[in-house]
Structure formats: C-alpha cells, structure tokens
C-alpha positions in Angstrom: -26.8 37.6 18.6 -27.1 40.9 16.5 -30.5 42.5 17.1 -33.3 43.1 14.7 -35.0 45.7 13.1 -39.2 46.2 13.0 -39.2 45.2 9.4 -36.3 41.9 9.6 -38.9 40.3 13.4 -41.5 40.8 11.0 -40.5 38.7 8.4 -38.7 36.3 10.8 -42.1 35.9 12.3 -43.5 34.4 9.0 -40.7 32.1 8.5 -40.6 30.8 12.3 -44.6 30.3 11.6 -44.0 28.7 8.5 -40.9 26.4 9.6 -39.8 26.3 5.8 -40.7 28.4 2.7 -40.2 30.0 -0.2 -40.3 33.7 -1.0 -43.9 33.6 -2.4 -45.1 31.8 0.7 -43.1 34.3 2.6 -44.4 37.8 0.7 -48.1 36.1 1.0 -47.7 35.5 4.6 -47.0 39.2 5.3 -50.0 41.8 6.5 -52.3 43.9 4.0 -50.2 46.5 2.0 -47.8 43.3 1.5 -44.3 44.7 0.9 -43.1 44.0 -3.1 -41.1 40.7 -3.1 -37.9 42.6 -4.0 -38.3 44.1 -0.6 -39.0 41.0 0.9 -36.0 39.1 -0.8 -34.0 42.2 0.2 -34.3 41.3 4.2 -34.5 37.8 4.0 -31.2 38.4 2.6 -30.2 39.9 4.9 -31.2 37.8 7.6 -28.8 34.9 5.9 -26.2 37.4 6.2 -26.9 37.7 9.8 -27.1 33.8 10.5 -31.1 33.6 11.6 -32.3 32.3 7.9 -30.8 29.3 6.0 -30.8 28.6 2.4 -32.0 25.1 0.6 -31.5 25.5 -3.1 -34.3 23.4 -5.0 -33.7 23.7 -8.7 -33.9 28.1 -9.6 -35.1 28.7 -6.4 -34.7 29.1 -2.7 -36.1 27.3 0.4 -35.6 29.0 3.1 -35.5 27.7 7.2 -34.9 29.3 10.4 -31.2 28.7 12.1 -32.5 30.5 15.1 -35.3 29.5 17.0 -38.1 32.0 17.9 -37.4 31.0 21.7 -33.5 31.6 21.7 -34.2 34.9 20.1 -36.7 36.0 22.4 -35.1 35.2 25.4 -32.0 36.9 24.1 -34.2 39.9 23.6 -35.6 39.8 26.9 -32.1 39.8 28.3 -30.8 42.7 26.5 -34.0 44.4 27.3 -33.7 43.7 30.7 -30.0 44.3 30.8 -30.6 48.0 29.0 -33.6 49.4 30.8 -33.7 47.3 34.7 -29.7 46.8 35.1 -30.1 43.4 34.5 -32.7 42.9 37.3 -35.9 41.1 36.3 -37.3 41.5 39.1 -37.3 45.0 38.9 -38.9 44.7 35.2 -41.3 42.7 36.5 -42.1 45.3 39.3 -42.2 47.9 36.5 -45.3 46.1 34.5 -46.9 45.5 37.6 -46.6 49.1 38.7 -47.8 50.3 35.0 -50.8 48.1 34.6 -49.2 45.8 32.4 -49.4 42.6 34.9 -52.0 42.1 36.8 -51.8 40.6 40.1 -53.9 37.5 38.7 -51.0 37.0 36.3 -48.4 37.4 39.1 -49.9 34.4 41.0 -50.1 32.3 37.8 -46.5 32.7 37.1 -46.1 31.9 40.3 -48.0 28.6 40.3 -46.2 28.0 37.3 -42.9 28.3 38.7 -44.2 25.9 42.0 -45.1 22.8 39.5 -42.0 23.3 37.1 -39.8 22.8 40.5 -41.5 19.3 41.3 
C-alpha cells in the first residue's frame, strides 16, 4: 500500500467520515482556509490513481467512496512505522511512548485488560 502525504490523509479522512460523497461535500468538509475545489479535485484524483478512492458517475458528476478502509490503512501505517523507527518490534515502540510520556501506565493496564477479555 503506497503511503500518503499530509494533504492526500487529510482529505481521505473526510471521505472515510463521510462514507460517500461528492466534491462539494468533500471541499466543505475540509478545515477553515478550505483548500479551492481544484485543489481538492486535484488529490482526490490522485487518490483514484492510487487505488484508496473509487469513482460512481451519477449524471455530470462524480460520487466518490473509499476502496480502502481507514482501519487497513492505519494498521499498515503502524507497521511501516514500526518497521522503520523500532525494527519491527512493537514492543519496543510501545516502551518508547511509555518512556516519553506518551502512555501512561493507566493506559498500559487498559490495553492490557483489553487484550485479557478479547482472549476469552
């Protein structure tokens, strides 16, 4: 799965919130200064290219849907970041947020319980 830039997640994350839409919905769903639609149209062009968008046409215009859920592409970006930075070793990124404040020990033990009551 290629990765994506700042600008491509962004837009992804409107259309995985919005399940299906058209460019208006998806230029209105974007944060104050909102990017001109021709920008817009721009990467969710090429994200079709890319295979995360597909394309509905409905008369002149385009509905578009994601082909790639935002769980499969997280996870894949978890890997790779795991894979580039902790040598594939999650528990050595976890070790890393825990030693830089960015899990708490609270949040350890949830996970925790969480793993206990998914293995019953």
């Amino acid at each position: 799965m290629k990765p994506l830039t700042k600008a491509e997640e962004q837009i992804m994350q409107s259309i995985w919130r919005l399940e299906t839409a058209f460019l208006k919905d998806i230029v209105e769903a974007q944060p104050e200064p909102r990017p001109h639609s021709n920008t817009v149209a721009t990467i969710v062009k090429i994200l079709v290219d890319k295979g995360f968008v597909g394309v509905k046409p409905i008369g002149r215009v385009h509905q578009y849907y994601p082909l790639v859920s935002k769980s499969e592409y997280s996870s894949n970006s978890m890997r790779t970041l795991v894979e580039g930075y902790f040598e594939g070793s999650f528990s050595d990124a976890v070790s890393f947020m825990v030693k830089s404040k960015e899990l708490s020990i609270k949040d350890l033990e949830l996970l925790l319980q969480q793993m206990k009551h998914k293995k019953h």
